[in-house]
Residue, then its C-alpha position, 0 to 999 in steps of 0.5 A: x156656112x152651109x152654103x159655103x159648105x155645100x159648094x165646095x162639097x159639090x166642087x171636091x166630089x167631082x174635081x178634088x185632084x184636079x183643085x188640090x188647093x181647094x181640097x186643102x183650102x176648104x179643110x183649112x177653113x172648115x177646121x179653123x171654123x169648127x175650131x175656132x166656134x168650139x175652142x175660142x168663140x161660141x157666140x162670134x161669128x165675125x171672129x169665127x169666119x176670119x178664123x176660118x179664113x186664116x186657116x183656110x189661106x194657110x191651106x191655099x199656101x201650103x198647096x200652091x208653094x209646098x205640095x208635100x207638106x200640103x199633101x201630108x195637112x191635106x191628109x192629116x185634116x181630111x183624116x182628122x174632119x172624117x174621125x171627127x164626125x164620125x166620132x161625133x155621130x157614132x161613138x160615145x166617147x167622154x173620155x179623150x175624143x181628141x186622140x181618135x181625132x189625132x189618130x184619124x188625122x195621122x192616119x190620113x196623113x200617111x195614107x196621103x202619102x203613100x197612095x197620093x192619087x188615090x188617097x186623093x181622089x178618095x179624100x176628097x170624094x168622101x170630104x167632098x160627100x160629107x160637106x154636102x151631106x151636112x149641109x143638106x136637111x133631112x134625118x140621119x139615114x138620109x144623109x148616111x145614103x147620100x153620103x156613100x151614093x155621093x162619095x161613089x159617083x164622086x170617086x167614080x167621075x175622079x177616077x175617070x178623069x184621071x184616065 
């Protein structure tokens, strides 16, 4: 999973506009792996990686053939995996950390789709920086400043190619 993690990370920082499907896909995979490890099957690998699949199929789909629903997915899961996170490593909440998550995904969603470039590029720049911050060792601090200098140059490189 890191692995996988690590490379999509790499190809969303540098080129999330450009793959959308990927950007979408890999969110669906990833949600439906820490879904499915979380709500259905802690000890199941196999069922968790056809889980992951399922979901991140449904992602590609969704890009290809309905971009605008996919863009609203897209922002509402990269939204949703962001809180997700960062709720997770900041706050302690015992009480309804689902609604952070939801709040965050509706967020994004809206976001996704009143600034669809840049919320984009952005999106998947900081999507792109966590995965390959989480998937890399080292202490938290570490990987607090590789992610912000990943999600810079990312955002960076993104928005030079879209000139």
């Amino acid at each position: 999973m890191d692995l996988f993690r690590l490379a999509a990370g790499v190809a969303l920082l540098f080129f999330g506009r450009q793959l959308f499907w990927l950007f979408v896909g890999s969110l669906g995979f990833l949600t439906g792996a820490e879904w499915g490890r979380f709500y259905f099957w802690p000890d199941n690998d196999l069922a968790v990686l056809v889980f992951a699949l399922f979901f991140g199929m449904i992602g590609i789909i969704l890009a290809v053939f309905l971009q605008g629903i996919a863009v609203l997915a897209a922002g509402f899961l990269g939204g949703a995996y962001i809180a997700g996170i960062l709720t997770a490593r900041f706050v302690s909440v015992s009480e309804a950390p689902g609604l952070i998550v939801l709040a965050g995904g509706l967020i994004g969603g809206f976001l996704s789709l009143l600034f669809f470039q840049s919320a984009l590029i952005l999106f998947s720049s900081l999507v792109g920086a966590v995965f390959v911050a989480e998937s890399l060792p080292g202490d938290f601090s570490f990987k607090i400043i590789l992610l912000v200098v990943m999600f810079i140059i990312g955002a960076t490189v993104q928005y030079l190619l879209l000139k």
